[in-house]
N, CA, C and O of each residue as an XYZ file, in Angstrom:
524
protein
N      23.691     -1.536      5.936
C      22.601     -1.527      6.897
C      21.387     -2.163      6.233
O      21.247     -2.067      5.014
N      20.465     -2.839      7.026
C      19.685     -3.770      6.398
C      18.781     -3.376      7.868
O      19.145     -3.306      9.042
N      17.252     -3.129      7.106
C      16.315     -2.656      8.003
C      15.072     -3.925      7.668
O      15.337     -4.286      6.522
N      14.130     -4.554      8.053
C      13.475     -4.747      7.542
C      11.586     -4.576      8.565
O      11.251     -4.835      9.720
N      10.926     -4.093      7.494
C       9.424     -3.565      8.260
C       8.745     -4.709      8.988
O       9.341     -5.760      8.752
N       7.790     -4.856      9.725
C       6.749     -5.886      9.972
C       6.329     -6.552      8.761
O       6.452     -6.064      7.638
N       5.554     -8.307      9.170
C       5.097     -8.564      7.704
C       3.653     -7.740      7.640
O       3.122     -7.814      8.749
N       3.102     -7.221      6.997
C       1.387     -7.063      6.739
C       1.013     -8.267      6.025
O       1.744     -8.793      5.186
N      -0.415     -8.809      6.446
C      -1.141     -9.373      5.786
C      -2.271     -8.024      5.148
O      -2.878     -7.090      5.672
N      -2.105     -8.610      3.629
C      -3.348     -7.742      3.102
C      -4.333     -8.152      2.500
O      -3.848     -9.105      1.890
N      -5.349     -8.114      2.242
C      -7.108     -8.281      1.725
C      -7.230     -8.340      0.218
O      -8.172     -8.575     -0.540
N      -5.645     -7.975      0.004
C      -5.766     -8.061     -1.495
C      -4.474     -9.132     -2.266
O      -3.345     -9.304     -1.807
N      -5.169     -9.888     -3.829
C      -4.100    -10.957     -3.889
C      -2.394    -10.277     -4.543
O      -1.907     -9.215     -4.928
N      -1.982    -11.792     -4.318
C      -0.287    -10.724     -4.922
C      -0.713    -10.042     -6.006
O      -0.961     -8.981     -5.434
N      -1.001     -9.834     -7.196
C      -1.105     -9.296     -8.433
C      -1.684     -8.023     -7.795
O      -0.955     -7.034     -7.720
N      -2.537     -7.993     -7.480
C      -3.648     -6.176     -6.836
C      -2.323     -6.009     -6.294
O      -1.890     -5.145     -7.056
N      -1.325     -6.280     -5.425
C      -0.621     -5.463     -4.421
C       0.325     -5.349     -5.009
O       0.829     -4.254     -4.761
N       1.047     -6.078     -5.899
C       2.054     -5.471     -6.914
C       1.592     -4.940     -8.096
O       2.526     -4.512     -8.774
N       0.330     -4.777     -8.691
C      -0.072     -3.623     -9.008
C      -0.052     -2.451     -8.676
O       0.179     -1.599     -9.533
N      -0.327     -2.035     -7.126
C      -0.632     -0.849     -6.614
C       1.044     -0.513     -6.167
O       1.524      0.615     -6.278
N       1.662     -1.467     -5.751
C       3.042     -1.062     -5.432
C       4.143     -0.236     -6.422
O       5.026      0.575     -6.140
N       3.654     -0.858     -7.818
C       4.428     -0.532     -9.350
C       3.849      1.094     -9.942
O       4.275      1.899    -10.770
N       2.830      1.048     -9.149
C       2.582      2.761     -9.811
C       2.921      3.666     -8.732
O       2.130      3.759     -7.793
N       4.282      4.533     -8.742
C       5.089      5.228     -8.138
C       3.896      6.036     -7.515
O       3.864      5.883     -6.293
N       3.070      6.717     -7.921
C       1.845      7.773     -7.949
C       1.368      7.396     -6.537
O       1.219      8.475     -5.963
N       1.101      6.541     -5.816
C       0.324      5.534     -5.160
C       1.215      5.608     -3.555
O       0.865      5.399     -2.393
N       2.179      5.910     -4.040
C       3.275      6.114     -2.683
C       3.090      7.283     -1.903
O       3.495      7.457     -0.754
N       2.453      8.068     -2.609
C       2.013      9.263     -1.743
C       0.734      9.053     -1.055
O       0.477     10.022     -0.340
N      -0.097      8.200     -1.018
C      -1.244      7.038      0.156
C      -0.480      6.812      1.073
O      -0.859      7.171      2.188
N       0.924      6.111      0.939
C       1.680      5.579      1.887
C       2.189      6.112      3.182
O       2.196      5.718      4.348
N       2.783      7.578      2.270
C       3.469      8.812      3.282
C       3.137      8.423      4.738
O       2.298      7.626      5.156
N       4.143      9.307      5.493
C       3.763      9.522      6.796
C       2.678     10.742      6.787
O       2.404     11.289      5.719
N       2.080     11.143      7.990
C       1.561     12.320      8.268
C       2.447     13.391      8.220
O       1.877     14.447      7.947
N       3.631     13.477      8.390
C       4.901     14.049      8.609
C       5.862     14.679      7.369
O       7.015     15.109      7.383
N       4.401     14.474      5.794
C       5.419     14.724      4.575
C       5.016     15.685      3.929
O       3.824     15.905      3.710
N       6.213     16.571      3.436
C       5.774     17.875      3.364
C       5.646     17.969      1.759
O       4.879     18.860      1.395
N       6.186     17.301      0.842
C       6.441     17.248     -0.425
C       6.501     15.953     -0.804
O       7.293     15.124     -0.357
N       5.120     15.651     -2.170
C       5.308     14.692     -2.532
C       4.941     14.752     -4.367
O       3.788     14.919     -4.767
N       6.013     14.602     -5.221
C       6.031     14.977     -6.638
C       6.338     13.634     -7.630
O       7.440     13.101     -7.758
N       5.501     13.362     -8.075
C       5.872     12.188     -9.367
C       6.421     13.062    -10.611
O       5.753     13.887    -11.234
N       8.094     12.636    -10.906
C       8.962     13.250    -11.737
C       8.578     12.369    -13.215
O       8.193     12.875    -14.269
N       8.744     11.320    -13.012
C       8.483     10.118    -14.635
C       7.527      9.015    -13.870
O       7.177      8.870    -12.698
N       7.261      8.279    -15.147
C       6.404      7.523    -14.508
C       6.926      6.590    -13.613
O       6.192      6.121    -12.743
N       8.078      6.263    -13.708
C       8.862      5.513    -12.452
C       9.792      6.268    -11.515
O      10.581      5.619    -10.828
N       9.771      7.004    -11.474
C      10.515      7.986    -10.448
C       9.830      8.858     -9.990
O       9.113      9.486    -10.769
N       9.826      9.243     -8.308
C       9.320      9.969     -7.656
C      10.506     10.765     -6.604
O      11.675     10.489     -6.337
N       9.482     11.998     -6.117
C      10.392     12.638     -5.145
C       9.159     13.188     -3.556
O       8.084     13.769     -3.409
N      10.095     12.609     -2.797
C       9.302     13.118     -1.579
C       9.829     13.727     -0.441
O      10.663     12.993      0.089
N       9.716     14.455     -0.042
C      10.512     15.112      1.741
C       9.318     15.353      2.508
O       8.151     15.632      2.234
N      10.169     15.102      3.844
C       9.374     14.846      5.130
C       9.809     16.025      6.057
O      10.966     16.446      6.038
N       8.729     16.604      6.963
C       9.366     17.770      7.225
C      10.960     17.754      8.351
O      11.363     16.918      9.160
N      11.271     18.504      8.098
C      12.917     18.447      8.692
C      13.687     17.844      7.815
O      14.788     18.189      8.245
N      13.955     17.026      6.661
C      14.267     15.825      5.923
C      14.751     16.730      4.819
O      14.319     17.867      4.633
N      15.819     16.046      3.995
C      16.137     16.603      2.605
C      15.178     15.637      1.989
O      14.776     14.567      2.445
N      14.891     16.237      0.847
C      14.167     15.195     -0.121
C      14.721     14.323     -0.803
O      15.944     14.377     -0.928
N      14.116     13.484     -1.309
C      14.718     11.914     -1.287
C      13.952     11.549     -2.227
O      12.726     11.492     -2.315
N      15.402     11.122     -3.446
C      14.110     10.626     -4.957
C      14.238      9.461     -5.256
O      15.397      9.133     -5.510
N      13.103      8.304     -5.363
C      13.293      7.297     -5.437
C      12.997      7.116     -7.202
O      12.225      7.875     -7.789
N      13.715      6.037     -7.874
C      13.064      5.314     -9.067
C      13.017      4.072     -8.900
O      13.699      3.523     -8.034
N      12.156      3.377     -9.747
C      11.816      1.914     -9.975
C      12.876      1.520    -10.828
O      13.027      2.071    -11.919
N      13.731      0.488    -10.375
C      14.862     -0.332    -10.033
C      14.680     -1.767    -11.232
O      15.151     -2.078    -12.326
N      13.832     -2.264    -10.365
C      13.432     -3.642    -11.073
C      11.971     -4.067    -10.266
O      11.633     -3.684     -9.146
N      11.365     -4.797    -11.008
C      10.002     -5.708    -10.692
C       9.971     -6.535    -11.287
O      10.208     -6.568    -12.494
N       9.503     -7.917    -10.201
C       9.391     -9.101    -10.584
C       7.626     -9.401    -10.254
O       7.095     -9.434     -9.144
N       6.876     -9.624    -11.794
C       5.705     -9.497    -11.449
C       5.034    -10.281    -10.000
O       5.413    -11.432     -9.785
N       4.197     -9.737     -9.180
C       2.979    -10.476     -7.778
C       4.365    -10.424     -7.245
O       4.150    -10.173     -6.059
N       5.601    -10.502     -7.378
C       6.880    -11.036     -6.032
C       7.315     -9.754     -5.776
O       7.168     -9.630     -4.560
N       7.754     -8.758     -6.207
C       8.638     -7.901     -5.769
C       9.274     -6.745     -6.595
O       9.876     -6.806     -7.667
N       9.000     -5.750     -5.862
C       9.438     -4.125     -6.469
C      10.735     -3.408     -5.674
O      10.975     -3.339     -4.469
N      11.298     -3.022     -6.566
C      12.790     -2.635     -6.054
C      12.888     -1.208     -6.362
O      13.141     -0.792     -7.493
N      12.684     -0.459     -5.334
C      13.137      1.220     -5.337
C      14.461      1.556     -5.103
O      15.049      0.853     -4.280
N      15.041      2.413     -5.600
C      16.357      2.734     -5.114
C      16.533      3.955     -5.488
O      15.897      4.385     -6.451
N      17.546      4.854     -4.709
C      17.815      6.272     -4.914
C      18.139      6.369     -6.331
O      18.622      5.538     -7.100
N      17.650      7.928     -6.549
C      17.929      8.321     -7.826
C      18.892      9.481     -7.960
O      18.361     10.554     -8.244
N      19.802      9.475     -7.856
C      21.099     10.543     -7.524
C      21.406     10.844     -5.953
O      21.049      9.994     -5.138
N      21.958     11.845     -5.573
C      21.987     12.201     -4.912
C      23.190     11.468     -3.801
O      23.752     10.430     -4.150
N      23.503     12.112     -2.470
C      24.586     11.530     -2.107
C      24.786     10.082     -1.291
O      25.838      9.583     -0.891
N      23.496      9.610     -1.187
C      23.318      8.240     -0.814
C      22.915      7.148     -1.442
O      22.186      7.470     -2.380
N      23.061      5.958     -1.352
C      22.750      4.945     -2.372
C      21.847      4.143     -1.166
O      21.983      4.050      0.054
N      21.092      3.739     -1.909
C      19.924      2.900     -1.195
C      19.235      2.209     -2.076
O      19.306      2.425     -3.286
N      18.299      1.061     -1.391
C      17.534      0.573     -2.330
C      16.334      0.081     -1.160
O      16.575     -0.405     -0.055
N      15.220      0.311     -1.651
C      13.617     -0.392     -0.726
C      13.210     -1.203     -1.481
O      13.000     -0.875     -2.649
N      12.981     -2.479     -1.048
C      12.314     -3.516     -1.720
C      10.911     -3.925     -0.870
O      10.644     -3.858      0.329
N      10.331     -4.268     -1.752
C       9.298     -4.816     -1.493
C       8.936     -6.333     -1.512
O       8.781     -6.809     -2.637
N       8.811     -6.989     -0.673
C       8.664     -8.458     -0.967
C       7.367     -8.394     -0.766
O       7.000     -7.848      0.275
N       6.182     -9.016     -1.853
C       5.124     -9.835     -2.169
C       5.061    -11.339     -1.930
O       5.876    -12.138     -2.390
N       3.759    -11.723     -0.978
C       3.834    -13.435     -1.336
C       2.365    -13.528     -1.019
O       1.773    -13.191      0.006
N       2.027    -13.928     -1.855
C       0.702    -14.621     -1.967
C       0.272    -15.555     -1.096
O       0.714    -16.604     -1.565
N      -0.492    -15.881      0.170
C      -0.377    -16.791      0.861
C      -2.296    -17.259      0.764
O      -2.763    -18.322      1.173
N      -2.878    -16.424      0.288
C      -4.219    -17.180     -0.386
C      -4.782    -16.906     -1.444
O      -3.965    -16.403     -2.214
N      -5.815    -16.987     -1.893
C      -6.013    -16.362     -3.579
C      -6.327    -14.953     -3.565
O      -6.113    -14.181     -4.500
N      -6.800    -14.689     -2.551
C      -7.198    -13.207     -2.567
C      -6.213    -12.554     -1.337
O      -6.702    -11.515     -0.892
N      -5.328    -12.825     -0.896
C      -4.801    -12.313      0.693
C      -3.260    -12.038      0.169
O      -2.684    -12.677     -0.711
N      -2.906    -11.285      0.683
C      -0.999    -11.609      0.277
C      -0.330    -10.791      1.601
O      -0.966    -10.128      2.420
N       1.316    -11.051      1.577
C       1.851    -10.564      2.927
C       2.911     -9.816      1.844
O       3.377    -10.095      0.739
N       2.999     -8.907      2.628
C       3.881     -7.523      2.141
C       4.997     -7.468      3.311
O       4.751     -7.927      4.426
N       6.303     -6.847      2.969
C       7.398     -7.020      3.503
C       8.625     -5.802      3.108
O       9.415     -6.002      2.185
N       8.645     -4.913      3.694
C       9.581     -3.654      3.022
C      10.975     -3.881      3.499
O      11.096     -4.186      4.686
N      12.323     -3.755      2.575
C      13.564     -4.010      3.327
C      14.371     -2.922      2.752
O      14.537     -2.684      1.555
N      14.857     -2.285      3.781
C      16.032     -0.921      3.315
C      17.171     -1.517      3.515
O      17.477     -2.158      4.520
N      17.986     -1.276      2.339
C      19.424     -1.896      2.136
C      20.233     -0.539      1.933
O      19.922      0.311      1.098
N      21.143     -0.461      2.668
C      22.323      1.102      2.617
C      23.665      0.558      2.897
O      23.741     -0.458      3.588
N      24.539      1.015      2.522
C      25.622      1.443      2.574
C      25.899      2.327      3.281
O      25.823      3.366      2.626
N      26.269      2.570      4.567
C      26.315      3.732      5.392
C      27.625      3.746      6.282
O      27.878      2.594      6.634
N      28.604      4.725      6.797
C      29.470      4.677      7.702
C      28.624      4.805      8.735
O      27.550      5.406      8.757
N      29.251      4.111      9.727
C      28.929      3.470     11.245
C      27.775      5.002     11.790
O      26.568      4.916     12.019
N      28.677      6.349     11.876
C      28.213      7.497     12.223
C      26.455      7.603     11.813
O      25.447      7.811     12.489
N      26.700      7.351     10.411
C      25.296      8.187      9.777
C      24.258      7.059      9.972
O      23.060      7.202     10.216
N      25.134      5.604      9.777
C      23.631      4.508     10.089
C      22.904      4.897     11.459
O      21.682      5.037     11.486
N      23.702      5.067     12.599
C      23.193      5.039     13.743
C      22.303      6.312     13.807
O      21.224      6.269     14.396
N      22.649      7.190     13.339
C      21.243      8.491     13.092
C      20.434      8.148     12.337
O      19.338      8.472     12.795
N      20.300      7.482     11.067
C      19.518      7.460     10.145
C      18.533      6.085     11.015
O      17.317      5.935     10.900
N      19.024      5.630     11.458
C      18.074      3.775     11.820
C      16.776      3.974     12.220
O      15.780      3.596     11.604
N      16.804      4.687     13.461
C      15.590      4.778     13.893
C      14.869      5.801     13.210
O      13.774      5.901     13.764
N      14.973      6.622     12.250
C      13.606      7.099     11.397
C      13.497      6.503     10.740
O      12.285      6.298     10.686
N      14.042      5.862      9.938
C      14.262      4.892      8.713
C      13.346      3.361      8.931
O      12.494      2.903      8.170
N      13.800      2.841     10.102
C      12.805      1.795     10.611
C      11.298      2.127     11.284
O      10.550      1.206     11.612
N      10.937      3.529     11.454
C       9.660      4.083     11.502
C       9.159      4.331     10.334
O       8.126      3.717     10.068
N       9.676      5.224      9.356
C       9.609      5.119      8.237
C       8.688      4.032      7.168
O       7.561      4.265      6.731
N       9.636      2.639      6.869
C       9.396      1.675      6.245
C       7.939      0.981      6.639
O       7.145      0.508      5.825
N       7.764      1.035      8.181
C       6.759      0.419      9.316
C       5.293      1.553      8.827
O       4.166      1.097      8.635
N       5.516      2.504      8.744
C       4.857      3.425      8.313
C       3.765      3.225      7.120
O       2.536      3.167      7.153
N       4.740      3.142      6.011
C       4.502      2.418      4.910
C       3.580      1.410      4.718
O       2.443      1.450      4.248
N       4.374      0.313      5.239
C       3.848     -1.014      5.252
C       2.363     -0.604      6.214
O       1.258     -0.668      5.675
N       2.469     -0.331      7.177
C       1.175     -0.362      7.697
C      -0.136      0.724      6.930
O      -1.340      0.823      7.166
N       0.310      1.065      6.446
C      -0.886      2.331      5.938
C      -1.288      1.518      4.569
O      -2.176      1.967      3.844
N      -0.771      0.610      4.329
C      -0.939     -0.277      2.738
C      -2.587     -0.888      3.479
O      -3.328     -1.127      2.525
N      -2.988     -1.052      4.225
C      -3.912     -1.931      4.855
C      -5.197     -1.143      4.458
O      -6.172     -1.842      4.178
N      -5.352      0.314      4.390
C      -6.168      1.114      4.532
C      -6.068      1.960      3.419
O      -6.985      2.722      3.114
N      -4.657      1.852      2.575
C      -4.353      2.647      0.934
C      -5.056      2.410     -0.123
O      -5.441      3.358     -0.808
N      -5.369      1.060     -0.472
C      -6.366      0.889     -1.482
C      -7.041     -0.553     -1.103
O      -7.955     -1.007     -1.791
């Protein structure tokens, strides 16, 4: 399953936004209104649940500096990964881009999609007003 968010344009250049994207800490700005638990475990791994939701621990994967941050589950019984695409489109402006990649049987994608694509949209849009 392959989700991907709206683009945002943001006020800040690629480097500021993959700065702020690379410090796990910073994801809890992002949250929905809807999150009941939000805990930084290491400095690259975090854990968050949303209410009704099991909690869900992400770590930092890989980063490619100003281009792109790669989250992906950190145990647990699903494998996932959230990326972040960065692109610089002026010196100070950049467009942000979130994509959920899963592995899912047919059953659980079709429950999981639509929070999951609110979710990511969530995210991405609250980056405008996060830092």
């Amino acid at each position: 399953m392959n989700l991907e968010s709206p683009k945002i344009l943001l006020d800040k250049s690629s480097e500021e936004t993959f700065n702020f994207l690379s410090d796990v800490k910073n994801f809890e700005s992002l949250m929905p209104d809807n999150i009941s638990k939000f805990q930084v475990l290491e400095e690259d791994t975090f854990l968050f649940a949303l209410k009704g939701m099991p909690e869900i621990t992400l770590k930092k994967k890989e980063a490619t500096p100003n281009n792109k941050i790669v989250l992906g589950a950190a145990g647990g019984k699903l494998d996932f990964s959230l990326v972040g695409n960065i692109m610089e489109t002026e010196t100070d402006r950049s467009e942000v881009q979130l994509v959920f990649n899963g592995e899912f049987n047919a059953m659980m994608a079709m429950m999981i999609k639509g929070p999951i694509s609110k979710f990511i949209e969530t995210l991405v849009t609250n980056m405008k007003t996060a830092f």
